[in-house]
Every structure is written in structure tokens, then in C-alpha cells.
ROFI-278687 format. One record per residue (C-alpha): residue in one letter; x, y, z; residue number from 1. Coordinates in Angstrom, 1 decimal, m for minus. Example, Ala and Ser with C-alpha at 12.3 -4.5 7.8 and 13.67 -1.06 7.14 Angstrom:
// residues 2
pt residuo: A, u: 12.3, v: m4.5, w: 7.8, num: 1;
pt residuo: S, u: 13.7, v: m1.1, w: 7.1, num: 2;
***
This chain:
// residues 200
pt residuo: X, u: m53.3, v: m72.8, w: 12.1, num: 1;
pt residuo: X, u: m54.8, v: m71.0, w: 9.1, num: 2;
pt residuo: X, u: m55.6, v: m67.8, w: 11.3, num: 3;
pt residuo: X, u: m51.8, v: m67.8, w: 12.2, num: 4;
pt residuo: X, u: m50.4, v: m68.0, w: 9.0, num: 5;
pt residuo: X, u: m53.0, v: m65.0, w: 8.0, num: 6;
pt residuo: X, u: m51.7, v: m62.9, w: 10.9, num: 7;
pt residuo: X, u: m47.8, v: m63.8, w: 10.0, num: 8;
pt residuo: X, u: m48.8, v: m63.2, w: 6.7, num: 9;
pt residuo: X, u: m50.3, v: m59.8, w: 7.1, num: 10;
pt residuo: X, u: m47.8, v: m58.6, w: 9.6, num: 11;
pt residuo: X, u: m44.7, v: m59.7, w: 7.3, num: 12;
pt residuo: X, u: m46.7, v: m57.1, w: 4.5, num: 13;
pt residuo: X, u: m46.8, v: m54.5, w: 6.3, num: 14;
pt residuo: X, u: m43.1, v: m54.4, w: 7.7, num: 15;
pt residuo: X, u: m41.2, v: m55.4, w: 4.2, num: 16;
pt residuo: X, u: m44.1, v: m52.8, w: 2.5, num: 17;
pt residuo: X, u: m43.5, v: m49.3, w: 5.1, num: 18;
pt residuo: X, u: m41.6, v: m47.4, w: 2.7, num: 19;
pt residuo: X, u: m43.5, v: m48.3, w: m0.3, num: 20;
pt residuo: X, u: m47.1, v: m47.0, w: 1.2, num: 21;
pt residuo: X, u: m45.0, v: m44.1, w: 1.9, num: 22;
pt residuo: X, u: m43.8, v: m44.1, w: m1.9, num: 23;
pt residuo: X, u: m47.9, v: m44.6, w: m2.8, num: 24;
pt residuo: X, u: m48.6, v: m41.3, w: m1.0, num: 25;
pt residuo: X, u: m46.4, v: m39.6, w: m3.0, num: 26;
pt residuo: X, u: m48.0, v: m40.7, w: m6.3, num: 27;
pt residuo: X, u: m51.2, v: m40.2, w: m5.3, num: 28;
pt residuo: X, u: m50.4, v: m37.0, w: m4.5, num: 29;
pt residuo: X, u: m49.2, v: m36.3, w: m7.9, num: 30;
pt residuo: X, u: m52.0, v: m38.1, w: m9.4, num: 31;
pt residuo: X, u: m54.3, v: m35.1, w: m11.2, num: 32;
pt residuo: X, u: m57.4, v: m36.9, w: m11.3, num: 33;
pt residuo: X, u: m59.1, v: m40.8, w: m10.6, num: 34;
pt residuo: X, u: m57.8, v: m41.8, w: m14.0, num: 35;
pt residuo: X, u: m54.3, v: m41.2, w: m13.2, num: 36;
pt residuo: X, u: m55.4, v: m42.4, w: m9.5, num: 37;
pt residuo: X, u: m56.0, v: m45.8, w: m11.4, num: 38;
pt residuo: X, u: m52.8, v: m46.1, w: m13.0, num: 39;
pt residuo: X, u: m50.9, v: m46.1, w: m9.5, num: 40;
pt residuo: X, u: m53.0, v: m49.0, w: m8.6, num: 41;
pt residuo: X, u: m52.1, v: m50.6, w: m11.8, num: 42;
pt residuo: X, u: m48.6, v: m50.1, w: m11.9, num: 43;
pt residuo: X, u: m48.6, v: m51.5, w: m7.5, num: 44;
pt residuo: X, u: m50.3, v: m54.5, w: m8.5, num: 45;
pt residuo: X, u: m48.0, v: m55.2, w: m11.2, num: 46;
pt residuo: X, u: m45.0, v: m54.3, w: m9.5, num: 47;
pt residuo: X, u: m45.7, v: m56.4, w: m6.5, num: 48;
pt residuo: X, u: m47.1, v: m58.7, w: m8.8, num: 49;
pt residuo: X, u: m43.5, v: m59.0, w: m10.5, num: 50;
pt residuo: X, u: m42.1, v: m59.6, w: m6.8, num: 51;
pt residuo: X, u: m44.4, v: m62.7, w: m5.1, num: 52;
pt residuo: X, u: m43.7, v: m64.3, w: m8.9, num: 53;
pt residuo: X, u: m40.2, v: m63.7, w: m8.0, num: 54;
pt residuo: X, u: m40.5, v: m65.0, w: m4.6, num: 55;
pt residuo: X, u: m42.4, v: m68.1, w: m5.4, num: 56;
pt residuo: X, u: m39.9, v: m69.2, w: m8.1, num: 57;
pt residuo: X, u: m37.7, v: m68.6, w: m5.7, num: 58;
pt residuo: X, u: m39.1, v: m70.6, w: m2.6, num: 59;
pt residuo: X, u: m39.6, v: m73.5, w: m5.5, num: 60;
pt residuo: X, u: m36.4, v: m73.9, w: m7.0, num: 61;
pt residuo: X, u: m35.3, v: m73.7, w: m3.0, num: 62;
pt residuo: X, u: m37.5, v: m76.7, w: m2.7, num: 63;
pt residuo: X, u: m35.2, v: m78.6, w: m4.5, num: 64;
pt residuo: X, u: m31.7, v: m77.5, w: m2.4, num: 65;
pt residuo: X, u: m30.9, v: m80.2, w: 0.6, num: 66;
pt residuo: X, u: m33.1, v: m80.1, w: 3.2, num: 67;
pt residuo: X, u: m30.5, v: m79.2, w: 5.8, num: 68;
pt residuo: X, u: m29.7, v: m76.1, w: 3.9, num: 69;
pt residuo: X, u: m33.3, v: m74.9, w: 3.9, num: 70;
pt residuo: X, u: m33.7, v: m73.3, w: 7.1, num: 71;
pt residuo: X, u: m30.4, v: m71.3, w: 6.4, num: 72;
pt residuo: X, u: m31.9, v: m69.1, w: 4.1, num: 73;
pt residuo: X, u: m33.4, v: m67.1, w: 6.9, num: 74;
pt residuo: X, u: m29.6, v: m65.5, w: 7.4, num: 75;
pt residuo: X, u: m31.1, v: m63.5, w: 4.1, num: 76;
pt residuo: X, u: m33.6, v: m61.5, w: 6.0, num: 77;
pt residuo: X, u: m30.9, v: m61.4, w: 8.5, num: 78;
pt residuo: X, u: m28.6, v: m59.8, w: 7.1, num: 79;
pt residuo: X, u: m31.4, v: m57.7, w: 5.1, num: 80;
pt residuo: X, u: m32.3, v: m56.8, w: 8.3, num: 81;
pt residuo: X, u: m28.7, v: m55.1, w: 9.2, num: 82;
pt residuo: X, u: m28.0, v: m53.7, w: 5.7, num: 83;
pt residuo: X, u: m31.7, v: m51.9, w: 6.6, num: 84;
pt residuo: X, u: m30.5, v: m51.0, w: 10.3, num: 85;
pt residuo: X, u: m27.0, v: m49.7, w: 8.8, num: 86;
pt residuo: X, u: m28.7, v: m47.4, w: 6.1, num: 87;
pt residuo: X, u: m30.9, v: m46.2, w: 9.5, num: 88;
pt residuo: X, u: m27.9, v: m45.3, w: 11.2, num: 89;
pt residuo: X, u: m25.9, v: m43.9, w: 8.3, num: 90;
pt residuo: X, u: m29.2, v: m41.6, w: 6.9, num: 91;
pt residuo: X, u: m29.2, v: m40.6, w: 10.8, num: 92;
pt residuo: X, u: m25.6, v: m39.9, w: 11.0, num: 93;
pt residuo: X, u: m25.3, v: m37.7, w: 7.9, num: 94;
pt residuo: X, u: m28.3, v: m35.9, w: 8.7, num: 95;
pt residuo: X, u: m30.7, v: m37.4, w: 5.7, num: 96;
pt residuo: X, u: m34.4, v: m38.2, w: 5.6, num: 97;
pt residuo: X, u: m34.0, v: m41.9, w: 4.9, num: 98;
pt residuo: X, u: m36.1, v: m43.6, w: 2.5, num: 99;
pt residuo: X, u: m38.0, v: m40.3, w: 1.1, num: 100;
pt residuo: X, u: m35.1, v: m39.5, w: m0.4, num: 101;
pt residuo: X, u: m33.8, v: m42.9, w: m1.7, num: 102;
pt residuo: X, u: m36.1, v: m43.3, w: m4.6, num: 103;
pt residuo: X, u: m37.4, v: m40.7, w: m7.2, num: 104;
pt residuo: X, u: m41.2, v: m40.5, w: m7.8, num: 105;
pt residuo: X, u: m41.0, v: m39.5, w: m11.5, num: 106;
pt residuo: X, u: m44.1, v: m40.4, w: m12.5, num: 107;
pt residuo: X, u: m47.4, v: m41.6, w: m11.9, num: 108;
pt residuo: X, u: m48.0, v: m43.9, w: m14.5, num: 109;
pt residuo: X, u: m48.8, v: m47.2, w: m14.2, num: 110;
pt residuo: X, u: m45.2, v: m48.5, w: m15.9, num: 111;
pt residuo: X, u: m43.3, v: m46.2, w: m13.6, num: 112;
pt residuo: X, u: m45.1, v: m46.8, w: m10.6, num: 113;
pt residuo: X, u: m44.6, v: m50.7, w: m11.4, num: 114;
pt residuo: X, u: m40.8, v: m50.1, w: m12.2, num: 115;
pt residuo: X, u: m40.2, v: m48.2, w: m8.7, num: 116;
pt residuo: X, u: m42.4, v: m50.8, w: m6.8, num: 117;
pt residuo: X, u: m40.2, v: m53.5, w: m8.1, num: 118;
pt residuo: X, u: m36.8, v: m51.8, w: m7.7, num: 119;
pt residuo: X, u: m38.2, v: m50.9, w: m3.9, num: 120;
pt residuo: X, u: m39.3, v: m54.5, w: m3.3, num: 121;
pt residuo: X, u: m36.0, v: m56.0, w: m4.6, num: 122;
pt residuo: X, u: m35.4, v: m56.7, w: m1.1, num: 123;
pt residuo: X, u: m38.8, v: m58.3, w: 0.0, num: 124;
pt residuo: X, u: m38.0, v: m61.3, w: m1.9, num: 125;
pt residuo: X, u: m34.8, v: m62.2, w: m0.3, num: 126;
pt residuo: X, u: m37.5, v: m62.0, w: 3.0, num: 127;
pt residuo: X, u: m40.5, v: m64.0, w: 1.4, num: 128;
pt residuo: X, u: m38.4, v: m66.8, w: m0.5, num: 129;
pt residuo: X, u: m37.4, v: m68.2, w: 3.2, num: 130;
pt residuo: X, u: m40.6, v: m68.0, w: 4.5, num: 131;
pt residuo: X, u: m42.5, v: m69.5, w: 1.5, num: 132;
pt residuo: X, u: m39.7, v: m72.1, w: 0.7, num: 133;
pt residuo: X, u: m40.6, v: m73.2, w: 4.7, num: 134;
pt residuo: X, u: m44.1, v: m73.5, w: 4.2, num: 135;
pt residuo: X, u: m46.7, v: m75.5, w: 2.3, num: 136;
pt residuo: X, u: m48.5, v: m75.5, w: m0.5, num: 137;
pt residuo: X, u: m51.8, v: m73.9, w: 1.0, num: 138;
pt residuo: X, u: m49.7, v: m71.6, w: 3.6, num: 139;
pt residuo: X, u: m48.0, v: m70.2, w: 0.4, num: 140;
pt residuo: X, u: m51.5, v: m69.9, w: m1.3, num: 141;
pt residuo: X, u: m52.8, v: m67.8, w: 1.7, num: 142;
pt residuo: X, u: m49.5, v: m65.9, w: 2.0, num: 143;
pt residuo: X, u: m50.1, v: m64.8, w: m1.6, num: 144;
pt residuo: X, u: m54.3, v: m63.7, w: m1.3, num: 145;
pt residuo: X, u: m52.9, v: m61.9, w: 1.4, num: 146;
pt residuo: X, u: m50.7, v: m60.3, w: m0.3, num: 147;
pt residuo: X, u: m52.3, v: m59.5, w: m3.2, num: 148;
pt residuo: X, u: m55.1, v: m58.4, w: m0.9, num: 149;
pt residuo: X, u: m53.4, v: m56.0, w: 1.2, num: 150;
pt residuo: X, u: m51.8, v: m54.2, w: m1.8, num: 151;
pt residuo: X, u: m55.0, v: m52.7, w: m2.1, num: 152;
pt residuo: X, u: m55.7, v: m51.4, w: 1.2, num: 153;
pt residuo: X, u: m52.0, v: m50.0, w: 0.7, num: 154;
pt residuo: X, u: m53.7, v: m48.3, w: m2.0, num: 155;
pt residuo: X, u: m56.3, v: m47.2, w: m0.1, num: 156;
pt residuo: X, u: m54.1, v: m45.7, w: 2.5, num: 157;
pt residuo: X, u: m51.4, v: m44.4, w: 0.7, num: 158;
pt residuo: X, u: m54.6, v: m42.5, w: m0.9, num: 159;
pt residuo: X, u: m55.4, v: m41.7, w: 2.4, num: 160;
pt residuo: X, u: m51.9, v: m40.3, w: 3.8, num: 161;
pt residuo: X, u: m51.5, v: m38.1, w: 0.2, num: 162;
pt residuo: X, u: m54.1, v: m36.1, w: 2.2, num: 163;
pt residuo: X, u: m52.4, v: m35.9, w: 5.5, num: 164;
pt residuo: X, u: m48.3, v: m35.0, w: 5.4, num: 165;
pt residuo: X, u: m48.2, v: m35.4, w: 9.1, num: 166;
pt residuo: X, u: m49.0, v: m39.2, w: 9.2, num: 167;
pt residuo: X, u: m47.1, v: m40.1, w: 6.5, num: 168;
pt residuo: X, u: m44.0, v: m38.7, w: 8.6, num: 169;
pt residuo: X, u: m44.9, v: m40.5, w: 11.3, num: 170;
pt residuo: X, u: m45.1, v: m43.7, w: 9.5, num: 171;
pt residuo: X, u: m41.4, v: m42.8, w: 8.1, num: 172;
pt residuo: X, u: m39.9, v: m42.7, w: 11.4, num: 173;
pt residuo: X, u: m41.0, v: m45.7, w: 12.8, num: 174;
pt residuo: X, u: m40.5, v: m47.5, w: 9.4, num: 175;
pt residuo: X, u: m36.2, v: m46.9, w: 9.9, num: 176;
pt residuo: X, u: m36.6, v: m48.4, w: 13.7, num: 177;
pt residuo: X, u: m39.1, v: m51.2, w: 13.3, num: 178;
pt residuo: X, u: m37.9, v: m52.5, w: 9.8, num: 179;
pt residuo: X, u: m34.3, v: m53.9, w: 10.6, num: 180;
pt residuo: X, u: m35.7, v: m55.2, w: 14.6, num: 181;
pt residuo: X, u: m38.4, v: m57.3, w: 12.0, num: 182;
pt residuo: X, u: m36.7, v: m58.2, w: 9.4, num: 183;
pt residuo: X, u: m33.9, v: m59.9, w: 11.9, num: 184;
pt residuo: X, u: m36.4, v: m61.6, w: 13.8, num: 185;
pt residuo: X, u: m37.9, v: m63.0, w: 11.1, num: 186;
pt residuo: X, u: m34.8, v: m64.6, w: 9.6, num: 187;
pt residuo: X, u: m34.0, v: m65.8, w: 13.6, num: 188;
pt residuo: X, u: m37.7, v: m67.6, w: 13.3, num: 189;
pt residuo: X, u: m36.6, v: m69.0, w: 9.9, num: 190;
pt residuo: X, u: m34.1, v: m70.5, w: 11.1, num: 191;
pt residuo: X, u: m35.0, v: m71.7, w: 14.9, num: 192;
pt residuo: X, u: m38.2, v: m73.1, w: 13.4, num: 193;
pt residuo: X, u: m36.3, v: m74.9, w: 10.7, num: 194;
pt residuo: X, u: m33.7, v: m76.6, w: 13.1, num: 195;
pt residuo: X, u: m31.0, v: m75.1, w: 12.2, num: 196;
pt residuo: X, u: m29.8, v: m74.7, w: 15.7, num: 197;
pt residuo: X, u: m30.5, v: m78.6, w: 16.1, num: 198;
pt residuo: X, u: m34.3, v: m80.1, w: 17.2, num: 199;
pt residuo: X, u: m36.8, v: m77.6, w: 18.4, num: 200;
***
């Protein structure tokens, strides 16, 4: 049970969290030395830190809505899902790069890198408040180590890809296409596992 919800856990990270790896390559590669190196860590943790507060209020104060309504609040990563999908197919049609181009990297300190990691990530907690608002106590404690957890190996790899151009285009392509198919599917789970479609 607790190996399952580490796996969902891990694998809903990395799908909401593409774009912003891509984001962390870009700072580190602006990033003159290990001191300034730090501050992008410092600003991720705090940004993402801002966003699973966020998302935990969230899944608490939707502890308190009707517990019919509950498993409707997976037609938010729904329709996430094909806002993300309809961005894909408008950046394709008008000949754009997608999310490169969406949000300026001005800076690489930590208050910057915080303020862009939150305004990126607005859109994670209309995907995590679902999820943790369906789950208990000690799923929502492992969602968050998780979490918390992995924003450092995103470190560690958008480190990693400010060294190599090539993979961080690949991992922009199949961000636009595997995005919106997740997010959609996730909301569908949200709501089939929470009956909304009548008894399981």
C-alpha cells in the first residue's frame, strides 16, 4: 500500500514538475558559481514549498465540503489537463517552442527562482488538492517527503541537463505530449476511485 502511494506519488512529481526541471536548467546555467548554484535550490525549495502548503490547505478545507462532492474535484486536473493539451496544440500551430518561451528566467536568485517556481506551479495545486483531499493522513505525509524529496534530485538534474542542451530538448518535447494525456488520467482516477460514476 505504502510502496503504491510512493510510486503515485513520485510519478505525479515528475509529470506536473517537466517544465520546471526544464526551467532549473536554465538557471543553473546562468548560475556563475556554487554560491549562486545554492540560491536556485533555495529559491525551488521555497517555491514548491509555497505550493504543497497551498495544496494541503487546500485538500483540508476540501475535507470539510460534502462527501459526494469530493471526488468531483478530479474534473480540476481534467480540465488542467486540456487547457495544457490546448496550449500544446496552439504553441504547435503557431510555430512556437512551448513552455521555453512561456516564462522568463530573469534571475538566479533565490527570491526569483522561488517567485517563477510558484507562478509555474500555480497549476500543480489544482492537480495535488484532489489527490491529497482523497487520501489520508499518512498517504498525504508520504505524498509530501516525496515531494520535498524529489525537488532535490530535480536539482540535481536540472544541474545535470544545464550541461547537456540536447536532453533538455528532448525532455521538452515529450513534456507538451505526456503532460495533458497525465494530467486527464489522473483527474479520471480521482473521480472513478471516488465513486463519482456510482460504486466501484
Amino acid at each position: 500500500m505504502q510502496l503504491g502511494v510512493i510510486g503515485q506519488a513520485a510519478g505525479m512529481f515528475a509529470v506536473t514538475n517537466v517544465d520546471d526541471l526544464l526551467l532549473l536548467a536554465l538557471w543553473f546555467g546562468r548560475a556563475p558559481d556554487r554560491r549562486a548554484a545554492g540560491k536556485v535550490v533555495a529559491g525551488q525549495y521555497l517555491g514548491f514549498g509555497a505550493i504543497l502548503a497551498a495544496s494541503v490547505v487546500g485538500a483540508v478545507g476540501a475535507g470539510f465540503l460534502p462527501e459526494g462532492v469530493v471526488p468531483y474535484l478530479g474534473l480540476l486536473p481534467i480540465l488542467l489537463g486540456l487547457r495544457a493539451a490546448w496550449e500544446a496544440w496552439r504553441s504547435r500551430r503557431d510555430g512556437g517552442s512551448g513552455d521555453e518561451g512561456e516564462q522568463p528566467v530573469s534571475g538566479t536568485g533565490a527570491l526569483a527562482v522561488a517567485a517563477v517556481t510558484l507562478a509555474n506551479g500555480g497549476d500543480n495545486i489544482g492537480v495535488y488538492v484532489p489527490v491529497f483531499a482523497s487520501t489520508d493522513t499518512a498517504g498525504l505525509v508520504i505524498y509530501a517527503v516525496v515531494f520535498l524529496l524529489l525537488v532535490g534530485v530535480w536539482c540535481a538534474a536540472g544541474r545535470f541537463l544545464a550541461t547537456r542542451p540536447f536532453v533538455a530538448r528532448a525532455v521538452s518535447g515529450w513534456g507538451h505530449v505526456l503532460l495533458p494525456v497525465v494530467l486527464i488520467a489522473l483527474g479520471v482516477l480521482v473521480l472513478v476511485e471516488g465513486g463519482a460514476f456510482g460504486p466501484g
